[in-house]
N, C-alpha and C positions, 0 to 999 in steps of 0.2 A: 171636313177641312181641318186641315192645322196649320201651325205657322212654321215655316222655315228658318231654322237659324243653326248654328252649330250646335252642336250637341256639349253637354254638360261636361269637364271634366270628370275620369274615372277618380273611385274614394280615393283611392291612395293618392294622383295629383289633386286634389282638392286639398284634401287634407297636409301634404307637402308645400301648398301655393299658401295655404293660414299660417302653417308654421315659420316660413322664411315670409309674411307680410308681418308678422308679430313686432321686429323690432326697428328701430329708427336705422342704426349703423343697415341694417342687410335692403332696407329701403334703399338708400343711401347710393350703398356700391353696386346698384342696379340702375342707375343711370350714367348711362355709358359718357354723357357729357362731362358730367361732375368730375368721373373716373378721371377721365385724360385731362380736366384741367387741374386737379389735384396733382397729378404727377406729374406736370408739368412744374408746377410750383415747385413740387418736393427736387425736382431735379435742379432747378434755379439755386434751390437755399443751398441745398448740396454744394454745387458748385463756389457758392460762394464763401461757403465754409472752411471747404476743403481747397482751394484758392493754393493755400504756398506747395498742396501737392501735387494737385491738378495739373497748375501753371508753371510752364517749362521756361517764362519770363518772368519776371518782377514788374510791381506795377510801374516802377519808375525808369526802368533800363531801357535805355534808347538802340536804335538797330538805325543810324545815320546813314548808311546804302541803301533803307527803305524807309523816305519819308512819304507820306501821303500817299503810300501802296497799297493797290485793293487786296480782295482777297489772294492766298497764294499759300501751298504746303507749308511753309517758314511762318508764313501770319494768316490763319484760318477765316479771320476779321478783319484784315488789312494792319495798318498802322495809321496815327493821327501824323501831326506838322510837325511833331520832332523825334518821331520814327519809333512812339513806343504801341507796344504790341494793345489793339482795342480789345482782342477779346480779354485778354490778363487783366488789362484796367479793367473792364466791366466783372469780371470777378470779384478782384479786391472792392471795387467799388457799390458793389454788390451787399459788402457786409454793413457797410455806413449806412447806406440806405435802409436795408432790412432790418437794421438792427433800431435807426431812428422808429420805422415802423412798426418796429416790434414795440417800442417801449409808450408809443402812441394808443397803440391796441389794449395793451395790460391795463395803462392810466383809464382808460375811458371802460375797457369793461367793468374793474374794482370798481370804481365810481360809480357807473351806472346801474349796475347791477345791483350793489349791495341799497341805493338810494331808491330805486324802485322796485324792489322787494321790501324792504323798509317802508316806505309809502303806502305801497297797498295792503301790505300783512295790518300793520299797527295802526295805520288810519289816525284821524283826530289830530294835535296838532300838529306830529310827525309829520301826516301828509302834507296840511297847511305850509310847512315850512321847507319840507322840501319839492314840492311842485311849483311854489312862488320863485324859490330860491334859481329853479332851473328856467322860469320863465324871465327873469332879470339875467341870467350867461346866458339867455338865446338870445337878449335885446344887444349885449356887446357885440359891433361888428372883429368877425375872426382873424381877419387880415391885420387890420392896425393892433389887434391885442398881440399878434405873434410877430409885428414889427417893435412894439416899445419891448417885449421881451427881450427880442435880439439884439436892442440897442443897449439895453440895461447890462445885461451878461455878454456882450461882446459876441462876437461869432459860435456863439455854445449850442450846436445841435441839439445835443440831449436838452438843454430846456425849453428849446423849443420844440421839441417831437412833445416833450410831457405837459408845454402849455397846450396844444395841439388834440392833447387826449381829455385836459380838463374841458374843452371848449366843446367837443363831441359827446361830454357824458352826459349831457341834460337829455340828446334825444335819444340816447338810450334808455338813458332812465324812464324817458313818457314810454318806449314802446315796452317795457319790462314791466309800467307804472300797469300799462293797459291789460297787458298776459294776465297780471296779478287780480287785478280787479276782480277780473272773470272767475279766477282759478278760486279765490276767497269764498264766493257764494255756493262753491260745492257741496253737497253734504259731507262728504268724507274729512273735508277743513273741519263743518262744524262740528263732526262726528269724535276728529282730533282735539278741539278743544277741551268738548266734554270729557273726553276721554284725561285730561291736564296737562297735557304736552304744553310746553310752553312758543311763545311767539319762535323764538331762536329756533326751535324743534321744527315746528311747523314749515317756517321758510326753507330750512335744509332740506326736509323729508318731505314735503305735499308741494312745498311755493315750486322752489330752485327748479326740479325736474321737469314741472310744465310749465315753467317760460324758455326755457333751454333752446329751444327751435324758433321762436320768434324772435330772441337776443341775438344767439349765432348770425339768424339771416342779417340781420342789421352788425352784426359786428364782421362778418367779412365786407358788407359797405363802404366802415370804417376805414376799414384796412387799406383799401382800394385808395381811398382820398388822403389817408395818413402818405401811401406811396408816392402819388402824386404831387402832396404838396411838401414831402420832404426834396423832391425833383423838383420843386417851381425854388424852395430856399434856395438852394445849389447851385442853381440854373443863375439865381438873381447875384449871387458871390457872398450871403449872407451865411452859410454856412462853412463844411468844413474847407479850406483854403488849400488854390491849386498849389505845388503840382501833388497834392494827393487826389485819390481820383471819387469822386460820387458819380452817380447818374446824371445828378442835375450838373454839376458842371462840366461833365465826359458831351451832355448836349450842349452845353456854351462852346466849349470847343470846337464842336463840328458846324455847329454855327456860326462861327468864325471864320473856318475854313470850307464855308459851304461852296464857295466860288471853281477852287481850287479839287476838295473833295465831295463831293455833295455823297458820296457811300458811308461820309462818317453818320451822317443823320437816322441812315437805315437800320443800324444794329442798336445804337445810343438811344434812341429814339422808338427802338420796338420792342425795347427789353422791357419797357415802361409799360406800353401798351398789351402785354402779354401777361404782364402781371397783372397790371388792374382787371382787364377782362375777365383773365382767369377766377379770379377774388371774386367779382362779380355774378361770373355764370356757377361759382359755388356756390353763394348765397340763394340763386334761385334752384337750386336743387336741393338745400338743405328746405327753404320754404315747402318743397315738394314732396321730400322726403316727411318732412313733419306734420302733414296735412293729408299720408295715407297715398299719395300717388309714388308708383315706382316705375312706371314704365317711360324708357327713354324717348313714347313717340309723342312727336309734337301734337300729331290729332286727339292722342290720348288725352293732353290737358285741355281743350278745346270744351270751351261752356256748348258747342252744338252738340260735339261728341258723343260729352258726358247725359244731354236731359237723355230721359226717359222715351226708349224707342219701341214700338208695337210691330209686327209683323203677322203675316197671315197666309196661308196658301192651299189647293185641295189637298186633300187627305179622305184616303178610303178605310180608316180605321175604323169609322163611326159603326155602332152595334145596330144590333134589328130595332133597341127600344127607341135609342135617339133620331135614328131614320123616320119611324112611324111618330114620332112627335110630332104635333103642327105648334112648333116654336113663334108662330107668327101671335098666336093668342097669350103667348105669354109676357109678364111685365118683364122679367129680365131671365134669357138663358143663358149658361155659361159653359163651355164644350171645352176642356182638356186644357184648362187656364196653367200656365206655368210662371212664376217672375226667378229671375236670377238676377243677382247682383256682384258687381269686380270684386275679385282679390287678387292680390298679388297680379300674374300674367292672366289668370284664367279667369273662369264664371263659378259662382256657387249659386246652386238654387236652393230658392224661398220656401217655393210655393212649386208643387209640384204636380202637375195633372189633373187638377180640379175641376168635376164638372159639378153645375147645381143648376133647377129652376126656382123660379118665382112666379108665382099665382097670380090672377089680379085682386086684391084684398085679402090674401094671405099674409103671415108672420110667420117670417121661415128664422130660426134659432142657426147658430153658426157655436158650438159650444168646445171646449179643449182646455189643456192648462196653458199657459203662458210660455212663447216659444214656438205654439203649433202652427202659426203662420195664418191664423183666422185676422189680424188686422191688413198683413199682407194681401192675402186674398181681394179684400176690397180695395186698397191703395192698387192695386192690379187693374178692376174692373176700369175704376174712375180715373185710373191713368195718375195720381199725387202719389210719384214714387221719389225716393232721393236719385240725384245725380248717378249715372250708370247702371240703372236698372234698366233690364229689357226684360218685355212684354212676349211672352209666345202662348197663343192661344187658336184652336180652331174653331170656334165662335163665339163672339160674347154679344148679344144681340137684345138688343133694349127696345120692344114695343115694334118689333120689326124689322128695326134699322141695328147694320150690324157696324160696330160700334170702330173693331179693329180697324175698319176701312177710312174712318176720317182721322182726317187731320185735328192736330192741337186745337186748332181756333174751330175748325167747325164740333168737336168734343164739347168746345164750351157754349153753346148752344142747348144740353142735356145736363151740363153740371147744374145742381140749383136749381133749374126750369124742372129737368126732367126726374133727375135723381137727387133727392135732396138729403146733405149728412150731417151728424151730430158726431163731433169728434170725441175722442178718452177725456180729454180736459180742457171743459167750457171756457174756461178762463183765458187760459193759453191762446183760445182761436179767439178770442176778440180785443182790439187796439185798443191798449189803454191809453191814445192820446186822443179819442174821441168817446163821446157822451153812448150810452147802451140806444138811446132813438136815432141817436143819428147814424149808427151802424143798420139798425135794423131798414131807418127807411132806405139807406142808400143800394140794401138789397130785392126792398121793393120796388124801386125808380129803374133797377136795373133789369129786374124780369119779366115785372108788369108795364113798364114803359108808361110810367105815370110822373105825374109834374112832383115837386117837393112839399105843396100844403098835402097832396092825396096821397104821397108817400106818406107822410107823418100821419092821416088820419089811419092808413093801414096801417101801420107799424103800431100802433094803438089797440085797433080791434086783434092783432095778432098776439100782442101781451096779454089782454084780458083771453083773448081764445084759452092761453096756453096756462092760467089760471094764475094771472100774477098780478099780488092787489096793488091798486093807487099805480097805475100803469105812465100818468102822466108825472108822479114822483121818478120813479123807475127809467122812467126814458130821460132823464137829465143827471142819472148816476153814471160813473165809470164803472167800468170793469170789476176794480181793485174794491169796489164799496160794494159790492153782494156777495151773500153768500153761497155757498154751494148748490143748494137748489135752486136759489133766485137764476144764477150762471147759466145751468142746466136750462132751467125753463126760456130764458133769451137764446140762446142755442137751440133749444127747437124751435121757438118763434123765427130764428132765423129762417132756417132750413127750411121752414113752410114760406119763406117769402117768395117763395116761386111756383107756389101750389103744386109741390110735385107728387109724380104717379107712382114713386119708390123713397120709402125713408131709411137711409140705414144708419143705426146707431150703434158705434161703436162704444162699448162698456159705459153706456150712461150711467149707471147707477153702482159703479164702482166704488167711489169717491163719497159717496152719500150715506146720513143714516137710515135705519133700517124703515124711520116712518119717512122719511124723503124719498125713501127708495118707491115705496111704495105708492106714493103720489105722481113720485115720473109712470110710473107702469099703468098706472090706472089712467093716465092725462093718454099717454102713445094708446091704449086702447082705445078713448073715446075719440082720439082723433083718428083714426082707423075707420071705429065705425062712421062718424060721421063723411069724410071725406072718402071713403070707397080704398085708399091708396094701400098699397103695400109692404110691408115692413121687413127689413132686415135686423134682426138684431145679434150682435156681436157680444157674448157674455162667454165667464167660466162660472157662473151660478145656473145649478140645474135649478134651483127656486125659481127662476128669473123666466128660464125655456120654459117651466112646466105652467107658469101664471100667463106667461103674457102671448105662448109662441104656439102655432098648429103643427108644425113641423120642427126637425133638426136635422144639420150637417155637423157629425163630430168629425173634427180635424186633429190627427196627431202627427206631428213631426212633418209639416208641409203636404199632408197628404189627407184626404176624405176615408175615413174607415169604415165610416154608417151612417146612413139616411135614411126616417121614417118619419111619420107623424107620430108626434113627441107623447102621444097616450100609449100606443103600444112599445115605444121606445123604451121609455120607463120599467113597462113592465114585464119586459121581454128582451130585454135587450141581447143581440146575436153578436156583437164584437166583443173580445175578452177588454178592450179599453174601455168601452163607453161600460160594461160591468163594473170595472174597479173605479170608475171615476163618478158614477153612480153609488159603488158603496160606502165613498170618501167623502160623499156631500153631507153636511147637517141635515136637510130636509128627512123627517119623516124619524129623525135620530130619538130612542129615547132619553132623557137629560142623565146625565152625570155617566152615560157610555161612551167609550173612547172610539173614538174613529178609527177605521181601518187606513193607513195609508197605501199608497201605490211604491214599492220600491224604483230606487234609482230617479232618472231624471230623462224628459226628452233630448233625444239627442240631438246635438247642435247641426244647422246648416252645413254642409262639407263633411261628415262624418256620421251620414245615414249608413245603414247597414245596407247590404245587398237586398237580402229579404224583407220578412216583412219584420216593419221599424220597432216595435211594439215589444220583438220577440226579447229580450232582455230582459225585459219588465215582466213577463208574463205566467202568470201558475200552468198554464194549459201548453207550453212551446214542446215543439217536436222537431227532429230534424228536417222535415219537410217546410216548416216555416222559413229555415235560413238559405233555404237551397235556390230560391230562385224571386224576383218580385211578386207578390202576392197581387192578383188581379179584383176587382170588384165583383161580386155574385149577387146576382139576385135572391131574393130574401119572399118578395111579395111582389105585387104590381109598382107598388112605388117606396119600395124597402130593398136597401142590399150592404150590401156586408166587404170588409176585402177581409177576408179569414177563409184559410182553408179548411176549418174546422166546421164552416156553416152546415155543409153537408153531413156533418157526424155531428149534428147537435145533440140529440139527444144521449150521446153519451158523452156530449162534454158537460149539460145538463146535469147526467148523475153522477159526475163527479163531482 
């Protein structure tokens, strides 16, 4: 069996689809919406720019043998009640308004902008003073501050477009306040620091370019309501005074004469409505664009769309070995696993073709450098992938039951209960808005289906299991108040809270020192032997495979290159990868000898080679390696290789 779905983009559209998703602008003018309502605008401003060339009227020249005439060759727009040309007026009228808008936009972005990048870069009393400051102009209502205005200054547009921008800037500054916050706690900011760049630096070079997409969307908002409510002054007589023409009063007029013409309301009154839209359905594409989506289809932004989809179907590819398997005795099988995830129009894949088993009370190693898609693999089996990943796989079968076939909610059923996991970083997976026992029991209560005193009594013997002293201290800590190995050890207490029949642990002992390291290893062994259960472990330390694991799957560049049990592995190893990543380990190094490295680097998702991925890198390549996908060979009964070289070992041996 395999799963059905389309087939991968070739290298070159892959690789074509990474390079035009790279930037914001190419994002941007791939949605077809955004397109047409931008040059929509642009055609507006134009026109009202270019007004005394365009316009074969003046805005004020009357045509008295066409008063209150609809459309017609001589007046495209008809004429208003004293017979001058609508669409000429809506030109000139055009530049009053846009121009009030315009100068509303500039006010509120300077302001905002510069106030909440200042806030969150500098912090301390900076922020104090300007977060309060914008929470006192949000309590003033907008309306009567832009009426004393008008009243003070007499009929003066421009102080009112620019009261109108100070009144907007407070909530752009919260959502620039908010971009900034995030964007401060980078490392690259702190990296900037140290480095002596100053505050001024930093907000130009690190702040300014990642808030840029969350201001824009709020500032074409702006824009929309500056539009609007320089049309409501207008409208009211509070601005510029007839007969020259604005929007807003070109609608008091047709409003007047609604009786007589009710066509004036339709152009007057849509010009408004075409602009704001447009301003608006801009704002949600630049949100789009700057958040990685470019495709113009509505289903494509869709939360159903986007989760994580599986698929599955027959398939006669399956070889003589995996046929004669009785997969039924096994704790987890996995048959031609594949994950892809969006870019740009197309798919790149992850994880490509992977098959593995699992033993019952085996410790199967999963080993590679960082990149090779061993974390993938798992986020694959257990379905925790991000948004737009799809799943194709011809079987992933867990204790029997084959896994592709359910659904989300019946999956969660085997999460936890069935397969329990230990993420990269303990810390990260647990809510520091609750106590380390009251996570633990509430994962007890949820698998064992026990009350809250017997929750709390397990979640006890579960910390002391997992060898962590003063467990009734321990369980009224936060998150944020242990340390690295306490972390660790509540994380596998977790993951055991459903006594499950498969643990896999993703790079436990990454993070750890060398004597912690070795305390989690020895802890996952005796809970191995004691509980029967089966282990995954997900490491790049061969130290780690050869202590703790019976087996290995070396994964390079999304793909399985070798699998044996990790003592002949070691000492024999038949892929030219798992050789140099074997001669690159410390383990077994004498002191003060330099390590061999592996030239180059694995190469990225989208830009695998034809053949086989490795050959770049490799002392031993021939042109037969590049010429076609290199397939898996068997090696042994439960050893095989993808090297075409397998069969000429011995003289790749004495070379």
């Amino acid at each position: 069996m395999t799963a059905a779905i389309e087939s991968a983009a070739p290298e070159a559209d892959a690789r074509a689809a990474a390079e035009g998703d790279a930037g914001f602008v190419s994002r941007l003018v791939r949605q077809p919406l955004t397109v047409v309502c931008g040059v929509v605008l642009l055609l507006i401003i134009l026109a009202a720019v270019l007004a005394p060339v365009l316009s074969q009227y003046g805005p004020l020249e009357q045509d008295l043998r066409n008063i209150n005439a609809g459309p017609s060759g001589d007046h495209l727009l008809g004429t208003d009640q004293l017979g001058r040309d609508i669409l000429a007026r809506m030109m000139y009228g055009g530049r009053v308004t846009l121009l009030g808008m315009g100068e509303a936009v500039i006010v509120c972005t300077l302001i905002g902008v510069a106030l909440g990048i200042a806030a969150g870069t500098i912090g301390g009393w900076v922020e104090v003073v300007v977060m309060r400051g914008c929470d006192a102009l949000l309590a003033v209502p907008a309306l009567v501050l832009l009426l004393v205005v008008l009243g003070i200054f007499g009929n003066n547009e421009a102080a009112a477009m620019v009261t109108l921008g100070v009144i907007m800037a407070p909530t752009l500054a919260r959502v620039v306040y908010s971009a900034t916050i995030a964007v401060r706690e980078e490392p690259y900011v702190a990296g900037a620091r140290v480095a002596g760049l100053t505050s001024a630096q930093i907000m130009r070079r690190h702040i300014l370019p990642a808030v840029t997409g969350p201001a824009l969307t709020l500032i074409s908002i702006v824009a929309a309501i500056a539009c609007m409510a320089e049309a409501g002054i207008g409208y009211l007589g509070l601005g510029v005074l007839p007969p020259d023409p604005t929007w807003g009063n070109m609608i008091s007029d047709a409003q007047q004469a609604m009786t007589i013409n009710p066509w004036m309301l339709v152009p007057t009154g849509g010009i408004i409505v075409v602009v704001a839209l447009s301003l608006t359905l801009i704002g949600n594409g630049i949100r789009d664009a700057y958040m990685g989506r470019s495709s113009g289809s509505v289903k494509a932004y869709s939360w159903r769309a986007l989760a994580p989809t599986v698929s599955q179907e027959p398939d006669s590819r399956l070889d003589d070995v995996e046929v004669r398997t009785d997969r039924r005795n096994l704790v987890l099988s996995v048959r031609r696993l594949t994950v892809t995830m969006p870019r740009g129009t197309g798919e790149v894949p992850i994880v490509d073709d992977v098959s593995f088993d699992v033993h019952p009370g085996e410790a199967l190693g999963m080993v590679g450098e960082s990149g090779c898609g061993k974390s993938m693999t798992i986020s694959g089996v257990l379905r925790v992938l991000p948004l737009g990943a799809r799943v194709q796989a011809a079987s992933i079968m867990f204790k029997g039951v084959e896994l592709t076939s359910l659904s989300e909610h019946e999956l969660n059923a085997y999460r936890g209960r069935g397969i329990g996991f230990i993420s990269q970083e303990p810390i990260s997976s647990l809510n520091p808005a609750f106590t380390v026992g009251h996570q633990l029991a509430e994962a007890v209560r949820l698998h064992q289906r026990v009350g809250k005193s017997e929750g709390r009594r397990i979640a006890q013997e579960l910390m002391t299991r997992v060898r962590l002293p003063d467990p009734e201290v321990v369980a009224k800590k936060y998150p944020h108040e242990l340390s690295g190995g306490m972390a660790q050890r509540v994380a596998i207490a977790r993951a055991l809270a459903g006594e499950p029949e498969l643990l896999i642990a993703d790079e436990p002992t990454t993070a750890l020192d060398v004597s912690v390291q070795a305390e989690i290893l020895d802890l996952l062994r005796e809970l191995r032997e004691r509980s029967g259960m089966a282990l995954i472990l997900v490491t790049h330390d061969w130290g780690v495979v050869a202590e703790a694991c019976d087996r290995a799957v070396v994964m390079y560049a999304g793909q399985v290159v070798e699998t044996a049990d990790v003592r002949p592995l070691i000492q024999s190893p038949e892929h030219p990868y798992t050789r140099a990543l074997l001669r690159s380990s410390a383990v077994g190094i004498t002191p003060r000898q330099n390590l061999p490295v592996i030239a180059g680097a694995v190469p990225s998702p989208g830009s695998w080679p034809g053949g086989c991925r490795f050959a770049s890198r490799c002392e031993f390549v021939q042109p037969a390696c590049t010429a076609a996908p290199i397939p898996m060979v068997p090696v042994d009964v439960d050893a095989s290789a993808r090297c075409i070289l397998v069969a000429l070992r011995d003289q790749v041996v004495a070379k």
